[in-house]
N, C-alpha and C positions, 0 to 999 in steps of 0.2 A: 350050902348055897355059895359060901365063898369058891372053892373048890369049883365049882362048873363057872366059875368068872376067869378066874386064873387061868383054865385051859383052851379059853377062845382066842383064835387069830389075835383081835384087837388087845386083849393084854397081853400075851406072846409079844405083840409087836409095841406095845407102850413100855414095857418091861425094857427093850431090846432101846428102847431112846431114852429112857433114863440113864441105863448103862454106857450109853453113847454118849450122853452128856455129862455123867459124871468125868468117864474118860478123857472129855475135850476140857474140861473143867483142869483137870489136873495135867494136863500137856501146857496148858496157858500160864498154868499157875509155876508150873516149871522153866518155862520157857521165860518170866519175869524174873524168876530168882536169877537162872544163869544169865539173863541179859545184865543186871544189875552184878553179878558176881565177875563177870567177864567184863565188865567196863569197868569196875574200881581194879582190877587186879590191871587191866590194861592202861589205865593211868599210872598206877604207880610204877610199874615193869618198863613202861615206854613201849615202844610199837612193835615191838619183836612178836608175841603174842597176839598183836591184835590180829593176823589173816587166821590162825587158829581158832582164835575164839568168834571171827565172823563166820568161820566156815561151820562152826559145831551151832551157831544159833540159828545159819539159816536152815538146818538140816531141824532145828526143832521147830522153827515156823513152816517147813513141809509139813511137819508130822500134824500138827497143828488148822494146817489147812486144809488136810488129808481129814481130819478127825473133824472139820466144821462140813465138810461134803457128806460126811457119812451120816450127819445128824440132819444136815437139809434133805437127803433121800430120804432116810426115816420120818422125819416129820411131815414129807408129802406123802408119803404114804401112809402116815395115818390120816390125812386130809382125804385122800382119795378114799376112805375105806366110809368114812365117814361120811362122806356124800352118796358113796353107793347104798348105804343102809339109811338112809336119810330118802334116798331115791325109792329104794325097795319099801321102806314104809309108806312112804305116800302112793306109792302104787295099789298097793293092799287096802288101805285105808283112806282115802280120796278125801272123804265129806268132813274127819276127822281133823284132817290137815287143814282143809279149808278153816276150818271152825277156829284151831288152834290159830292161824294165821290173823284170822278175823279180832279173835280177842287180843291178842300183840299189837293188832292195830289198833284197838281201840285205848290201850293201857297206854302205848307211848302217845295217841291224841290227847288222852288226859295229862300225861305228866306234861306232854306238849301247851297245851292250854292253860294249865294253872303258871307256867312261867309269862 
């Protein structure tokens, strides 16, 4: 059962945003150290270093904003897949959805009501 989860689109594609987000995870995380490594070494050297080390950190906050794009695509795309299967079920199943809706509504009246 596992095995037929893992090879549909939707894990294919959640698969592909974790990987994405571990990515921007360790771009970010790299991009703190050399901020932090390249401003003490830029203190104590004086400014000779500092257009080096401005030009090599803004090249990792590219990389960085390049790799938060790639994760905002992906995570709309899992939103859009999600709403079309969301769509597709309630097309198939009408009176279900209704019903499910119905009882949502009436669970948050209750938890609405007892506050």
């Amino acid at each position: 059962m596992d095995q037929t989860h893992q090879n549909t689109p939707d894990a294919k594609l959640r698969n592909q945003s974790d990987a994405d987000r571990e990515q921007l995870l360790g771009h970010l995380r790299n991009a703190v150290s050399d901020a932090e490594q390249w401003l003490s070494s830029a203190a104590k050297d004086g400014t000779a270093d500092v257009e080096q080390a401005k030009s090599q950190f803004q090249e990792t906050l590219r990389t960085a904003k390049s790799d938060i794009l790639k994760l905002e695509d992906s995570m709309l795309a899992r939103g859009k897949m999600a709403a079309q299967a969301t769509n597709v079920y309630v097309q198939g199943h009408p009176w279900t959805a209704v019903g499910m809706g119905a009882a949502i509504g009436v669970a948050f009246g209750l938890l609405l009501a007892r506050k």
